[in-house]
N, C-alpha and C positions, 0 to 999 in steps of 0.2 A: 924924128922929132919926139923930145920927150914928152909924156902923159902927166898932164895937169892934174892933179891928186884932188883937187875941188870939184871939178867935172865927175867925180866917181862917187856912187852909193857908197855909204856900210852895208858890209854882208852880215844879214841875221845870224847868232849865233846863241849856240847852249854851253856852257861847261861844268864839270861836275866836279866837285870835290868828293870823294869818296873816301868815308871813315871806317875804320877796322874798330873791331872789337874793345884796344887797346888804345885809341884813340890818334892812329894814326895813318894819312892819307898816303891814299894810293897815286904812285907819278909813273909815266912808261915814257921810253926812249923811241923815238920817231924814228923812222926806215928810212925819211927821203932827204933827213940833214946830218948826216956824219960828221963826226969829230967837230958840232959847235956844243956850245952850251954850256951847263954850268960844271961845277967841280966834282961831284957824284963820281962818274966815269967816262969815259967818251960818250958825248952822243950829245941829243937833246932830248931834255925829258918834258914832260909836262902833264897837264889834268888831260883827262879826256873832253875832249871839246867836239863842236861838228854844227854844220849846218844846220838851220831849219828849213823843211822842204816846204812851199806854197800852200799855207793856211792849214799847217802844222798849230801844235798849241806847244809855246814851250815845255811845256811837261812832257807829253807824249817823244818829243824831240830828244829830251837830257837821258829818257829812258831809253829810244831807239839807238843814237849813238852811243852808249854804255855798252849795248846789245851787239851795237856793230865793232866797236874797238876793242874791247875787251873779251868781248864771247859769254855775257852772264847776264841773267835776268836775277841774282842773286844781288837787288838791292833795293831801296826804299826811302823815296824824297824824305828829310828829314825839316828843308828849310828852303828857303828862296831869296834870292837876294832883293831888296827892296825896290832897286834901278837896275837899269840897262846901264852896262859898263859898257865906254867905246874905248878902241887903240888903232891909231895910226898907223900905217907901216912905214918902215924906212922909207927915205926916197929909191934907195936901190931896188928896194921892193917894189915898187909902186911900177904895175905893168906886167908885174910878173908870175908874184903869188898871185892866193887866191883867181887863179883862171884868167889874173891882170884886169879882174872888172871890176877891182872895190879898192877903195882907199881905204881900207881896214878892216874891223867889226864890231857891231855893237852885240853885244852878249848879255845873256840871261844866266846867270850862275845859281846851283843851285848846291846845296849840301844833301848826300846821300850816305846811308848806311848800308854797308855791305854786311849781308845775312847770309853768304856762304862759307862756303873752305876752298882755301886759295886752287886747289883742283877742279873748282866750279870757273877759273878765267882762264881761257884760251883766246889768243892773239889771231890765231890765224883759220878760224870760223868765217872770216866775212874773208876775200883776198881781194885786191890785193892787201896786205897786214898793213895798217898802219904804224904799228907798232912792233918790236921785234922781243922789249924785255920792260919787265914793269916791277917796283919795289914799293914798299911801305917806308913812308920818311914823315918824320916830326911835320905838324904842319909849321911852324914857325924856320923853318928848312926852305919852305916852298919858292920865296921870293931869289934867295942864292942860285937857286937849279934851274930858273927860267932861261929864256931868251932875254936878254939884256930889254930890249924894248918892250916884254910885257911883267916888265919887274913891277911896275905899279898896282898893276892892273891884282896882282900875288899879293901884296902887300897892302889891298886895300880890303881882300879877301881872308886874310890872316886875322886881321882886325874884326871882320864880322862873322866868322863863324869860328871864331877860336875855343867857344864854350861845348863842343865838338869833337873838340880836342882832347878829352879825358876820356880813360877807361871805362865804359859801360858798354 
């Protein structure tokens, strides 16, 4: 019997946008979705994102996931997004992802500046890796490279912190 998508929470979540130097964010290609996603190169890329664990504070959250996907404490909240961003999942989804107990998530996005050298991110410090390869791309890039279904979610994100976006 299929699972009723309205019977099911949003799962808490954090994501980050991460700024370089050059004013350009950080995206890495997920281990557990091969050959989807956008036109970049194989794979599926995206922000680093992650749960909030039981009476977390978003912040502490966008920092530990950073810590855990990427391998670096080499960054520094710059911004916060004003709202909780939600996204549906597919119907195909729904039951399966996320652990098949949320009909999506509502997210806390935040903008972060990365204060290291790219030798300060290691992928595979936490395992299993999330992630297997991560690149710096234009943020106005970011909406193209998503999953199809969280193209909005990029793209309303591009809009608020595009000032971010420049070299400094």
């Amino acid at each position: 019997m299929p699972v009723d998508p309205t019977t099911l929470p949003y799962r808490p979540n954090v994501g980050a946008l991460i700024f370089n130097a050059d004013g350009h964010v950080l995206i890495a290609r997920r281990t557990d979705m091969p050959g989807a996603g956008g036109p970049l190169t194989q794979g599926t890329w995206q922000c680093p994102q992650g749960g909030i664990d039981d009476g977390e504070d978003p912040h502490t959250a966008v920092l530990r996931e950073v810590g855990e996907e990427l391998g670096t404490e080499h960054v520094r909240i710059l911004a916060e997004h004003p709202e909780w961003i939600q996204y549906d999942l597919p119907a195909a989804l729904i039951g399966k992802a996320l652990g098949g107990r949320y009909r999506g998530q509502t997210q806390k996005w935040f903008a972060l500046r990365f204060t290291g050298t790219e030798a300060d991110i290691c992928l595979n410090r936490h395992l299993p890796a999330e992630f297997d390869a991560w690149m710096w791309v234009e943020l106005a890039s970011l909406p193209e490279q998503s999953v199809g279904f969280k193209k909005p979610i990029y793209e309303q994100l591009v809009r608020a912190f595009s000032h971010f976006a420049v070299p400094g």
